[in-house]
N, C-alpha and C positions, 0 to 999 in steps of 0.2 A: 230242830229241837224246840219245844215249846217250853214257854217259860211260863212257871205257875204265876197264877192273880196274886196280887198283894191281900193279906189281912187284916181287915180293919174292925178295933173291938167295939163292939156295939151292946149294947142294954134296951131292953123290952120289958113289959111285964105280960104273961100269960094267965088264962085262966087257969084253976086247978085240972081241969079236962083237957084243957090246951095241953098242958105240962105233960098230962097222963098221955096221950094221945102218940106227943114227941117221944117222948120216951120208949113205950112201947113200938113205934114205927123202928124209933134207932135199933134199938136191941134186937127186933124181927130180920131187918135189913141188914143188920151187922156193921152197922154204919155210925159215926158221932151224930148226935143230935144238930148240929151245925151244918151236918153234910145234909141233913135231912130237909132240914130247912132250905139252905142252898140248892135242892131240888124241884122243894116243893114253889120256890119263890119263880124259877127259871122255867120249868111246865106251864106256870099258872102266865107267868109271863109272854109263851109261845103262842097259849092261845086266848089271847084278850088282847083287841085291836087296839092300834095305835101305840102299843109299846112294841118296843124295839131291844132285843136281848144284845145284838153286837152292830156293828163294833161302839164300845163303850168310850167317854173318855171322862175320868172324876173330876172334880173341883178342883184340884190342883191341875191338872191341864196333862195329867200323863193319861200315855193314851197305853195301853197293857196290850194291844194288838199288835204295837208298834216294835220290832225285835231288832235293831240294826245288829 
């Protein structure tokens, strides 16, 4: 059983295109604008070296891989 990532809230500011862009990606996708991002961040992440999508562990030292 896998146990979903924790959510953390977070604040940005986008451009008005940016905004239009997210939005219309959500709504086409049928996805929240969050999910959209959370994909867009994790693709872009796969392929540009030197970053690392898993296993993750935040600032606070929990590791969300870690399921005992």
């Amino acid at each position: 059983m896998r146990i979903p990532p924790r959510k953390y809230p977070t604040s940005f500011h986008l451009s008005l295109h940016a905004r239009t862009l997210l939005r219309e990606l959500a709504q086409k996708l049928g996805i929240s604008q969050a999910s959209v991002l959370e994909i867009v961040i994790r693709e872009r992440a796969a392929i540009t070296p030197g970053v690392r999508e898993e296993p993750y562990v935040d600032h606070e030292g929990d590791d969300p891989t870690h399921h005992p």
